[in-house]
C-alpha positions as CSV (number, residue, x, y, z in Angstrom):
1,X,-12.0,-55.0,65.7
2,X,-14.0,-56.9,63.3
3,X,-14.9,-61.1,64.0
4,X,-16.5,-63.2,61.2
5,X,-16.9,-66.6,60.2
6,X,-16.0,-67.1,56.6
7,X,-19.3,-68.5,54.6
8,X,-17.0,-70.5,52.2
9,X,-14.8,-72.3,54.8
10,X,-15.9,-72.0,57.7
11,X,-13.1,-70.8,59.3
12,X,-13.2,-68.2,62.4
13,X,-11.1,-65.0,62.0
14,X,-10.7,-62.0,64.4
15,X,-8.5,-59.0,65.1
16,X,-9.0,-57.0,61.4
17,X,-9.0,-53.4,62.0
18,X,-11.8,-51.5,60.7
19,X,-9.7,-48.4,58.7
20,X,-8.1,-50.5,56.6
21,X,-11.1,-53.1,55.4
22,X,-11.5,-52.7,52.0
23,X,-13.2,-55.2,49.4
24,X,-10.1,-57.0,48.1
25,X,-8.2,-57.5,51.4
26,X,-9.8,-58.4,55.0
27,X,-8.6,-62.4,53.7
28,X,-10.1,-65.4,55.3
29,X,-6.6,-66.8,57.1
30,X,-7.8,-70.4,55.8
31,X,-9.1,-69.9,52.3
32,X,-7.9,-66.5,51.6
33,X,-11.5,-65.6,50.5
34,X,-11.7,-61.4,50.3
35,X,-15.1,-59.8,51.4
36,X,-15.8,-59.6,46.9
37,X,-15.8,-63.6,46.8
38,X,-17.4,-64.4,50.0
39,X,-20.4,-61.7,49.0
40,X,-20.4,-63.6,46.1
41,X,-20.9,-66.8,47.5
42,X,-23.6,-65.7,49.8
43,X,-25.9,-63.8,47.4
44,X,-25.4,-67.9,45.2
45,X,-25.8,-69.6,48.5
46,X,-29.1,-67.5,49.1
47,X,-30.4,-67.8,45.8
48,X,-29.6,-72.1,44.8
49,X,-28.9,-73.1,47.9
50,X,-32.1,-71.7,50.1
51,X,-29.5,-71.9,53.3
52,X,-26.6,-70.2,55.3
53,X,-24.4,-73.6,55.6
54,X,-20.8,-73.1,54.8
55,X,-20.3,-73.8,51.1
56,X,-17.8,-76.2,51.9
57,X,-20.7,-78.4,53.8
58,X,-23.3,-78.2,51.0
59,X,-24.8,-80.5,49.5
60,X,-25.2,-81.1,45.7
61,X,-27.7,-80.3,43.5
62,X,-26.7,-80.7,39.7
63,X,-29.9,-79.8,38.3
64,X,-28.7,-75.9,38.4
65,X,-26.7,-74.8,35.8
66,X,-23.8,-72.3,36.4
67,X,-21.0,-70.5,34.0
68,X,-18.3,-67.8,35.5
69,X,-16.0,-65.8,34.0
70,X,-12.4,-66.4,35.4
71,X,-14.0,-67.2,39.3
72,X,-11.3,-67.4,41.8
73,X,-10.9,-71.1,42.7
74,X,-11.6,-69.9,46.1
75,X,-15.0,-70.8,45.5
76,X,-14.9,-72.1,41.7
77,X,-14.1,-75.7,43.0
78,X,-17.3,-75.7,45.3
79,X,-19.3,-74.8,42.8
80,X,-18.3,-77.0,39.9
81,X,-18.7,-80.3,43.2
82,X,-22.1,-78.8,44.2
83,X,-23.7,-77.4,40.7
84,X,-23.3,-78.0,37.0
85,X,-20.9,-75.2,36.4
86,X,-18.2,-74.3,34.3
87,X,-15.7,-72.0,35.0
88,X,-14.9,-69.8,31.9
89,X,-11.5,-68.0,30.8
90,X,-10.3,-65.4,28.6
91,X,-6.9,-67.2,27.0
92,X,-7.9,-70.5,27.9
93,X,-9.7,-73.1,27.6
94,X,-12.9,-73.6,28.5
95,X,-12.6,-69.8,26.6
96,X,-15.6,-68.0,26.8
97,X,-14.8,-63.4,25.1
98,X,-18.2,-62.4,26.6
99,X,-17.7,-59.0,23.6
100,X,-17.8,-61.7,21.2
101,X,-21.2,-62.9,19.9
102,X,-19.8,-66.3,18.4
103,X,-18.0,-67.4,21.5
104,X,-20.9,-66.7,23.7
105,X,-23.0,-68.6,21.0
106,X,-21.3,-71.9,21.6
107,X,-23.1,-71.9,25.1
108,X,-26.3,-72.7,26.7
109,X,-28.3,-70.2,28.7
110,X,-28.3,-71.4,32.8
111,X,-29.4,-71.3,35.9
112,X,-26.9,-68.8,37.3
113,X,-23.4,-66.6,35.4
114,X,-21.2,-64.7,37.8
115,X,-19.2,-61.9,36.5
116,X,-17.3,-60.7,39.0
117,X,-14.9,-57.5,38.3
118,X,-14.6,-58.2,34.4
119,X,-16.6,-55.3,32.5
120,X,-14.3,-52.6,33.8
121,X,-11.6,-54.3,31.6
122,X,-13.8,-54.9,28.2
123,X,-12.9,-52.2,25.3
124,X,-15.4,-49.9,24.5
125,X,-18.4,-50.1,23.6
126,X,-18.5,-52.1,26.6
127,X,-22.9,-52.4,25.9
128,X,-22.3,-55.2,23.7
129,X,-21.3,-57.3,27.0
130,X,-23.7,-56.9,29.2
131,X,-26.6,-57.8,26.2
132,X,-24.3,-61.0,25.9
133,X,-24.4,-61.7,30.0
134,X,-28.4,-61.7,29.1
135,X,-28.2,-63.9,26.1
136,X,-26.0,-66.5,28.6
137,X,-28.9,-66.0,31.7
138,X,-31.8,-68.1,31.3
139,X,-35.4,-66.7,32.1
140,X,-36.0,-66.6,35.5
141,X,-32.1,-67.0,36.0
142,X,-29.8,-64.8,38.1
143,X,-26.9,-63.0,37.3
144,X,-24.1,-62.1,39.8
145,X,-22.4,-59.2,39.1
146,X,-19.7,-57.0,40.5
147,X,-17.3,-54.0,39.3
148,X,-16.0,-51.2,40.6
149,X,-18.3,-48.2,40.4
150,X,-18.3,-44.7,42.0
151,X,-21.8,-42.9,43.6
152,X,-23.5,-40.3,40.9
153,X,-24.2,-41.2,37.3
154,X,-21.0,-40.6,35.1
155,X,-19.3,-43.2,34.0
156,X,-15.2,-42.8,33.7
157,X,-14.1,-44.2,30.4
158,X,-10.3,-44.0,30.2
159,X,-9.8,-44.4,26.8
160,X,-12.9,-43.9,24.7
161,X,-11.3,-44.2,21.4
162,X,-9.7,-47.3,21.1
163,X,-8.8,-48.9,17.7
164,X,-6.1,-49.9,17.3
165,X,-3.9,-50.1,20.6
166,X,-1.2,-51.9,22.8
167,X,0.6,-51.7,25.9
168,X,4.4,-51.0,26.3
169,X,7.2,-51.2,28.9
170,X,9.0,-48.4,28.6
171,X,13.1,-48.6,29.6
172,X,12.2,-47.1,32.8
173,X,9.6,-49.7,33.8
174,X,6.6,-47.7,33.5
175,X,3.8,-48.5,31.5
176,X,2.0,-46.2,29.2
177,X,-1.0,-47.3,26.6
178,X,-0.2,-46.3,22.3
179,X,-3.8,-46.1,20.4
180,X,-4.0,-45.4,16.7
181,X,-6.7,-42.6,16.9
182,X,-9.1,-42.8,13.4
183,X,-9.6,-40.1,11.4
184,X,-12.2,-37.6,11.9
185,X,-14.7,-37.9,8.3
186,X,-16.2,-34.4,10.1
187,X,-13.1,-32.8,9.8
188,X,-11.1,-32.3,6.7
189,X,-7.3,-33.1,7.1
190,X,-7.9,-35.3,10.4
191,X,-5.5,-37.8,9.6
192,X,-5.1,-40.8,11.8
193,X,-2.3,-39.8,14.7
194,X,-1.3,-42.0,17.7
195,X,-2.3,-40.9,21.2
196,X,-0.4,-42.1,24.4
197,X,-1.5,-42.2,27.8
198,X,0.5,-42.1,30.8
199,X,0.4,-44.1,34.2
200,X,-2.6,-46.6,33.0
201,X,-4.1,-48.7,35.9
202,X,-3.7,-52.4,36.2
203,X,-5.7,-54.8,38.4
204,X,-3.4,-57.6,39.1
205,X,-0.2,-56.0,38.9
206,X,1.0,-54.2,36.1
207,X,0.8,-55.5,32.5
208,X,-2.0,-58.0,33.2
209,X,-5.1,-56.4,33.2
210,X,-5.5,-52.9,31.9
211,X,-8.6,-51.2,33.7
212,X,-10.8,-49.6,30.5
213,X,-13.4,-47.3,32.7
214,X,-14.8,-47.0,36.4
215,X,-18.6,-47.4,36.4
216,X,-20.9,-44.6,37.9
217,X,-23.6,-46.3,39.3
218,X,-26.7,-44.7,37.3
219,X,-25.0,-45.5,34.0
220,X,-24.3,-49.2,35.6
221,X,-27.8,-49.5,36.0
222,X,-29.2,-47.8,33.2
223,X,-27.1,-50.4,30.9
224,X,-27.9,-53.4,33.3
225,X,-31.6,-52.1,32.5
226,X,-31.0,-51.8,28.6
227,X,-29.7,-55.5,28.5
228,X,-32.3,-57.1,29.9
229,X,-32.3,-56.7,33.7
230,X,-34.8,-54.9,35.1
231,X,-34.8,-55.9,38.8
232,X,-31.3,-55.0,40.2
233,X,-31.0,-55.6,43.8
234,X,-27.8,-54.3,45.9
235,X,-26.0,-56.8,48.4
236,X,-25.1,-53.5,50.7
237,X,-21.9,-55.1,52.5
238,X,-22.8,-54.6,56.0
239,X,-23.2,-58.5,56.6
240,X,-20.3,-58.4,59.6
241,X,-20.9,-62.2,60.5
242,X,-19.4,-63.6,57.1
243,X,-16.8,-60.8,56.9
244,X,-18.8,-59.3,53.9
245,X,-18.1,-55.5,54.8
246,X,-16.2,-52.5,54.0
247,X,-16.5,-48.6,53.9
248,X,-17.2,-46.7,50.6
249,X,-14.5,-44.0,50.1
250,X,-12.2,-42.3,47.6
251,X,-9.5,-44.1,46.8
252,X,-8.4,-41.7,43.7
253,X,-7.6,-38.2,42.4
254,X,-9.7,-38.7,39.3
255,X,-12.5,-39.6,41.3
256,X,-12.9,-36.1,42.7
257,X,-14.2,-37.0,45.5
258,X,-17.0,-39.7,44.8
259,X,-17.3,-42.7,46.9
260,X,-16.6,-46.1,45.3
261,X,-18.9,-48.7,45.9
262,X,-18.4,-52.2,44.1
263,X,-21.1,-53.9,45.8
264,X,-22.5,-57.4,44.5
265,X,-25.7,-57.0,42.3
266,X,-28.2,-59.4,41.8
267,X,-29.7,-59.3,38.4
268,X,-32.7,-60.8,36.9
């Protein structure tokens, strides 16, 4: 059995059963905090905050600049009271598309941007995001990062053609993806066709967020590196005391048999 104090909170918690920890459940009973958000908050709170008091207790310091992209109000409300921080969102406002140039444009390089399980959902060529993360970093600033990702190299992109594409409900409630595949200049008579995928994943329930690709972890890095970052450091989730832990494993057929990880990364 697993005890832990949660680092956003404060709050004691006891009794979790290690087989079934995983980085989206194991929830803080006060704050619902998940072991993603409060890594997230300690790797900040270690970084700006130069102590391990509870975020909740901490004191102020507008001077350092923040921006997130859709951060869970878990610990989004903390941050905007203790930092100059804005909170970012993809349909509303303050809107920040992080694969569009212009919109990332309209703000001001800071201290600190967390992006926190958000590139796995960006179409493809997903490159053109992380060199916008850099442009929204200031020198010398941080970058908090997180996404799924499996061990080994190769990247899984799901639908590596996308043009022209939607979502649909069929009858039956399943969901299945419709792409308008363009034709192939290479190959006389290619015509542009429609290609369907079947039993696309969603994080958030179906129909809200359609996952694009799972990460391998030396493409990860190699495209962190190409952007910009060249000092990646791993927040390895064995911190037990804050309830920031949970076993890599394979969670899925398609993985054939590589380990996901999805730990936080520090980038600068």
């Amino acid at each position: 059995m697993l005890e832990f104090t949660c680092n956003i909170c404060g709050a004691t918690n006891r009794g979790f059963d290690r087989l079934v920890i995983h980085r989206e459940l194991l929830p803080c009973a006060n704050c619902g905090s998940c072991p993603r958000f409060r890594g997230i908050v300690h790797a900040v709170q270690q970084a700006f905050l130069g102590t391990n008091t509870i975020l909740r207790q901490a004191d102020t310091n507008k001077r350092v600049t923040g921006l997130g992209f859709s951060d869970s109000n878990v610990y989004a409300t903390e941050f905007s009271r203790i930092f100059s921080y804005t909170n970012t969102f993809f349909h509303q406002e303050p809107i920040l598309d992080i694969t569009n140039t212009a919109s990332v444009a309209r703000y001001q390089p800071v201290d600190f941007v967390i992006c926190s399980d958000v590139l796995e959902h960006v179409p493809p060529p997903a490159i053109t995001a992380f060199e916008n993360l850099r442009r929204l970093v200031k020198q010398g600033g941080t970058l908090f990062f997180s996404v799924p990702y499996l061990e080994g190299y190769e990247t899984i992109e799901h639908y590596p053609h996308l043009y022209q594409w939607r979502v649909v409900k069929k009858l039956d409630g399943r969901f299945i993806v419709e792409n308008l595949r363009r034709g192939d200049p290479n190959r006389p008579g290619r015509e542009p066709f429609v290609e369907t995928f079947e039993r696309p994943e969603f994080h958030g329930g179906p129909g809200e967020v359609l996952e694009m690709r799972i990460y391998g972890e030396g493409d990860l890095l190699a495209r962190l590196d190409y952007a910009g970052f060249h000092s990646v450091t791993p927040l390895e989730p064995v911190i037990e005391a804050i309830g920031y832990v949970w076993e890599s494993g394979s969670e899925r057929p398609e993985w054939h048999g590589r380990k996901g990880k999805g730990w936080i990364l520090v980038c600068r």
